[in-house]
C-alpha positions in Angstrom: 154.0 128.5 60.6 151.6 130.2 62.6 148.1 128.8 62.9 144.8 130.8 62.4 142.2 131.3 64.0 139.0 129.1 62.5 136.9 131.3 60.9 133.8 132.0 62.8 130.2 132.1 59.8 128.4 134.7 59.7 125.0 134.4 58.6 123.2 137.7 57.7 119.6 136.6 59.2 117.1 138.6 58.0 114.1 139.2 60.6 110.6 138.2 58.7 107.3 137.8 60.7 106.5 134.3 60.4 102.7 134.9 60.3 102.9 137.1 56.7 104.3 133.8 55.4 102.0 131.5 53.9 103.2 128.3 53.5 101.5 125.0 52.5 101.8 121.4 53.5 104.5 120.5 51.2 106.4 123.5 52.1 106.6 122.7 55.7 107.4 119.3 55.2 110.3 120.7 53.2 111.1 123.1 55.8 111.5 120.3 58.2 113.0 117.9 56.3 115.8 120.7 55.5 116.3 121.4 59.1 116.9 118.2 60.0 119.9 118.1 57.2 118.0 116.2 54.4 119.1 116.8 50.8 117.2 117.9 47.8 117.3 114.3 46.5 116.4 112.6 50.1 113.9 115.3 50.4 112.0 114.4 46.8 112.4 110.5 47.7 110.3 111.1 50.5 107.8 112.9 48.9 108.4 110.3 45.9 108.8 113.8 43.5 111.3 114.0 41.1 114.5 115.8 42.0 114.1 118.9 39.8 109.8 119.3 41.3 112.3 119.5 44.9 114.6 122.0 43.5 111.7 124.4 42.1 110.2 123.9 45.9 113.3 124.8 47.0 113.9 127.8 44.9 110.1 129.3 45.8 111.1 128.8 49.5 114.4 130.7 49.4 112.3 133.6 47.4 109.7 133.7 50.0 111.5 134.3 52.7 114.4 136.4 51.5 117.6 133.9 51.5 120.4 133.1 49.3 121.0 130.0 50.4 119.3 126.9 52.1 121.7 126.9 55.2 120.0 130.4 55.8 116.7 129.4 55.1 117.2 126.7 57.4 118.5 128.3 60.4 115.8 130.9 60.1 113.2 128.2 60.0 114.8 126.5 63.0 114.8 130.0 64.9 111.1 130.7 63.8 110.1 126.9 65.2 111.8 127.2 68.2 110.6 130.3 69.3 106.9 129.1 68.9 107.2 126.5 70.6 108.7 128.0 73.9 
């Protein structure tokens, strides 16, 4: 049986100016939290929401920026942060 090759992801980042993007406190804790791996519900205990206020968040955040998904959204957020702070 021959073995394959892992499958490398591919992550279609779309490049977004970071100052057109207003985001509020509770977004950027989000943001953060998200980066570092939190889920939703981890995410709304902090913030002591309920799960579903989290998912909304979630959903607006995706919009605004123009991802499908949160792994996106967070590696675009982790690019953006980095780069300011180099």
């Amino acid at each position: 049986m021959k073995k394959r090759a892992p499958r490398k992801l591919k992550l279609r980042m779309k490049l977004t100016d970071m100052t057109k993007l207003d985001f509020n406190y509770d977004e950027l804790t989000i943001l953060g939290m998200l980066v570092r791996g939190a889920t939703d519900a981890e995410i709304a205990q902090h913030l002591d929401w309920e799960l579903k206020v989290t998912n909304n968040f979630m959903r607006k955040l995706k919009r605004k920026a123009g991802y499908a998904n949160r792994t996106q959204l967070a590696v675009w957020w982790w690019t953006q942060t980095r780069n300011v702070a180099a």
